[in-house]
Structure formats: C-alpha cells, structure tokens
N, C-alpha and C positions, 0 to 999 in steps of 0.2 A: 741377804741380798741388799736390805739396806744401808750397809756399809759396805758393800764393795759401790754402791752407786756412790753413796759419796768421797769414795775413795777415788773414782773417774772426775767425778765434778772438780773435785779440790784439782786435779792433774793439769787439768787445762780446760779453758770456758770452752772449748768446740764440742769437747765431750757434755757438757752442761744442756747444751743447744740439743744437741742428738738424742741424750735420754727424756729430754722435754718434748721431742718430736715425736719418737719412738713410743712410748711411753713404758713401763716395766719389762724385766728383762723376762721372758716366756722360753728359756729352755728349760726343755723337758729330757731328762734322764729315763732311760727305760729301766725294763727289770729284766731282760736279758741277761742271760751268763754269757761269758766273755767270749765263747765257744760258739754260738750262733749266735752272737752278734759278729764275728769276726764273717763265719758264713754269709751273712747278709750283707755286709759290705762288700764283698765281694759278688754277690749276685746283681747288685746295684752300681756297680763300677760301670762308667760311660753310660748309660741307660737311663731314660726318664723312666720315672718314678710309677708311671704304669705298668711301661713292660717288664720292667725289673719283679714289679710285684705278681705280674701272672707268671712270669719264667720261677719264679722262686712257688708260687702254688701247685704247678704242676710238679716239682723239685719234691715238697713237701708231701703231695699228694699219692707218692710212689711208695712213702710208709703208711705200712695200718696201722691203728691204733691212736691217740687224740698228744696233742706238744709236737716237738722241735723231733726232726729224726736223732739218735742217740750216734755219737762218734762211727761206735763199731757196725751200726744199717750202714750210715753212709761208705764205709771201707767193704760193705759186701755188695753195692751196687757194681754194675759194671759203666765204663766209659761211655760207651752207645747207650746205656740208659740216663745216665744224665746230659749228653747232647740230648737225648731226644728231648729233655723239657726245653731245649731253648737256650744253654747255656755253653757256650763257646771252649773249646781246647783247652785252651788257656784259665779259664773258670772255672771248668769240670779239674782238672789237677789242683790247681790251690783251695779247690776246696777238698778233695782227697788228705791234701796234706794237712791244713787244718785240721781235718777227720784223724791223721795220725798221728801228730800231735798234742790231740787231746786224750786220745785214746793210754796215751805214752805219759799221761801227765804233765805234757809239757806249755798246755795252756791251761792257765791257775780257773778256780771258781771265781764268784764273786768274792767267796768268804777267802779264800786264799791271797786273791789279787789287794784286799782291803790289807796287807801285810808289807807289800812291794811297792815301792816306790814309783812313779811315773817313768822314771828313767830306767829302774831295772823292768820295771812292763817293756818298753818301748824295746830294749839291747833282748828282751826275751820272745816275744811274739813278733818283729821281722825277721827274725831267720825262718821264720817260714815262707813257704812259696808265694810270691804273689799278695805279700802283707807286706806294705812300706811305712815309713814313721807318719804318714799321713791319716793313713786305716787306724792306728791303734792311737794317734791324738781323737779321734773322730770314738773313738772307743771310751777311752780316756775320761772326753766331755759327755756322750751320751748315755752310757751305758754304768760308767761307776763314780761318774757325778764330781770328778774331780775337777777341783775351782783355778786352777791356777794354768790351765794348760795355750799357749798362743799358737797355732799353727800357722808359721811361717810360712810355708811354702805353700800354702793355699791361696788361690790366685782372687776371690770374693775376699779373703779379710786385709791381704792388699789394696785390693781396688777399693773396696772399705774406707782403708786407712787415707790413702792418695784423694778420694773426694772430700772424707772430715776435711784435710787440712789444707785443701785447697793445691794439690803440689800436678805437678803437670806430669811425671812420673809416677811408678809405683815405687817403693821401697825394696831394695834387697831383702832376700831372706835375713843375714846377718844385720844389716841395718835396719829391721823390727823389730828382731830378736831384740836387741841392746836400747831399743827405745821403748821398746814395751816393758821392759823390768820395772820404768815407772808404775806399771800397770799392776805389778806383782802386789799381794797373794788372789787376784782378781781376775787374771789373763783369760780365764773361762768366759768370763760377763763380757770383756774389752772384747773379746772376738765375736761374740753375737751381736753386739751393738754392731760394730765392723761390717758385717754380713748386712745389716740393718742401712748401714750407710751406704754400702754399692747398691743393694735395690733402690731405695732412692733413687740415685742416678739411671737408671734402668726404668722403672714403674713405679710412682710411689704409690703406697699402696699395697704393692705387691706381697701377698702371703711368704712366710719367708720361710727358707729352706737354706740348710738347714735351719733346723723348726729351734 
C-alpha cells in the first residue's frame, strides 16, 4: 500500500492533498468465493444497504444448515419462493443463473479465478444474466483483491475524480480510462481515494461506501 501511495503522490500534488486528508487507503477485500459474492451483488443492486441485507437473510434463511446456500439449493428453490424473500423478477432470475453457472463451472473459485486475468474474468462472468462489467470490477476490487482495477463507468469515482481536480464536468468513461493509466499498477487505491473525494463533497466525514 505504500507504494501505490506514493505512486498517486508523485502523479499529481491533488492526490497528495487527498490522501493527507483522507488518511490510509481502508479497502477491505472479503473472503467470499466469486459465486456468492456475484449473488450479493445482485441482491444489493439499487437497495440501501439495510434492505438489501434483510431481503438477502430471509433469501439465506430458506436453507438449512450454517454458510452460503450451495449453487444447486438455490436451482431447486422455486421463483415465488425467492420473490417471497423480497427480491424482484428480475433479481430472483440472475440469481438463478448465477446458480447455473456455477453449478456448470462456469464461475471459477477463488483458487481458480487467481489463474485468470481481470480481463478474462470480466468477458467470462457477464454473460451472465444481469452481471454487467461493473458487478465483476466490484468483485474484482472486493472480493479477489485485485490492485489495478478503475471502474469507469461508476458514477462516485467520476464525481470523485471531477471534485480532485477541480473540473466543472465529469469525465467520460473513456476520458478516465486513458487518464488513469497514469494511475496504473494502483487503479484499485485511485478509485477508493476517488470514492473518498465525492463524499467530501457530499458530507465530509461521511463513512464511506464502498468500504
């Protein structure tokens, strides 16, 4: 971590400013497999962070037994029982497929995914239902701790970027993309600092999320 800081400081004094405000970079990688954390994202899609969490206990709480329901529970629930926890059409199916997906091998372990590149994760886990390249950068950074990843099209490390440097706009996706390379092999740290700068502007202070 101490060299990707000083790898943001050397880049430009705004970033100097910000981890001196900020102060150490606090993401935290889970130990989730790639398979229920993929689930979880999608149970927390559009949803504060409460309801998300009771729609996904009552979800959970439909298997017996103590961990994460296993691919093939979730393939033998029926639809109307995952509506009934709370979780919408559109939620109950991508998570299905998720479910058969994994089931089918087709979303790696931890110990698997540590073999695949970010880019073949990303071209291999959206083709599933309702998994965009946003879900699996979010997977990416949380889940398998990998250091280099910027998500672009997240609207907080825009807004982010646009308070740092003072600009009256946000940035294109492709206009961060090609300005954060300066950022590279550290795009993971750049985006939570990022995240760190739109709250600022928002509530300073503010607990920050992602965490």
């Amino acid at each position: 971590m101490s060299a990707a800081l000083r790898h943001l400081r050397a880049a430009d004094p705004a970033w100097a400013g910000l981890i001196r405000r900020v102060g150490p970079c606090r993401l935290i990688v889970q130990t989730y497999q790639p398979y229920e954390s993929l689930v979880r994202a999608i149970a927390y899609q559009q949803l504060h962070a409460r309801a998300a969490e009771t729609i996904l206990g009552r979800f959970i709480a439909l298997f017996p037994g103590d961990g994460f329901p296993a691919p093939a529970h979730v393939l033998s629930l029926s639809e109307a029982a995952m509506r009934g926890c709370g979780l919408s059409a559109a939620k109950a199916a991508a998570i299905r497929d998720i479910a058969a997906h994994a089931a089918a091998g087709q979303v790696p372990t931890r110990r698997q995914a540590a073999r695949l590149s970010d880019a073949e994760l990303i071209a291999r886990l959206t083709a599933i239902r309702g998994v965009g390249r946003w879900t699996v950068e979010m997977l990416l950074m949380f889940c398998l701790g990998r250091p280099d990843v910027l998500p672009v099209d997240d609207f907080g490390v825009r807004e982010g970027f646009r308070v740092l440097f003072g600009l009256e706009a946000q940035p294109k996706p492709k206009e961060l993309a090609a300005m954060g390379e300066a950022w590279s092999p550290h795009r993971s740290t750049a985006a939570w600092y990022l995240w760190r700068a739109a709250e600022e502007r928002i509530k300073p202070g503010k607990p920050a999320a992602p965490p």
